[in-house]
N, C-alpha and C positions, 0 to 999 in steps of 0.2 A: 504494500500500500504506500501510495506516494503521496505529497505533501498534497499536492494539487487532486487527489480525490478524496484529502477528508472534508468534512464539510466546516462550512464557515462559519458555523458557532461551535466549532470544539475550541477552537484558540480565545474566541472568547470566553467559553465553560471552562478553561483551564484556566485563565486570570482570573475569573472571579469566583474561585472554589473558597469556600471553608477553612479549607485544611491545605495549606500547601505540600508537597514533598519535600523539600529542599529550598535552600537557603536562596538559591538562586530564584527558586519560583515564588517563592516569599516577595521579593522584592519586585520582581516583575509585574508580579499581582498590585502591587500598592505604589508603584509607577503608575498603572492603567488606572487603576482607581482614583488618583491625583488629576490623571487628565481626564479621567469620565467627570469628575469636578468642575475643575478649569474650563473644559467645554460646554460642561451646563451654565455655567456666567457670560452671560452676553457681552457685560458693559470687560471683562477681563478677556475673551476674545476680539473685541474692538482694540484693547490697550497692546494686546500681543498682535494685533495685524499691524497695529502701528509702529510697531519695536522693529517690527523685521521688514514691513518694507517700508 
């Protein structure tokens, strides 16, 4: 099975689990969850389109 036949909500059902495995997925998880944040704020999406361009 290759990357490109799993479906498109396991990567997200792996970030936003419970329980992580590992340290590395810990982190990954609450990376995503900082930007599912960040992107739920409008007026902080306006402040970042304007940071970068």
């Amino acid at each position: 099975m290759s990357l490109s036949d799993t479906p498109k909500t396991g990567l997200r059902a792996w970030l936003l689990t419970d329980t992580p495995t590992s340290r590395r997925h810990a982190r990954a998880a609450s990376l995503y969850q900082a930007w599912l944040s960040l992107k739920g704020n409008h007026m902080a999406m306006i402040g970042l389109g304007i940071l970068i361009f």
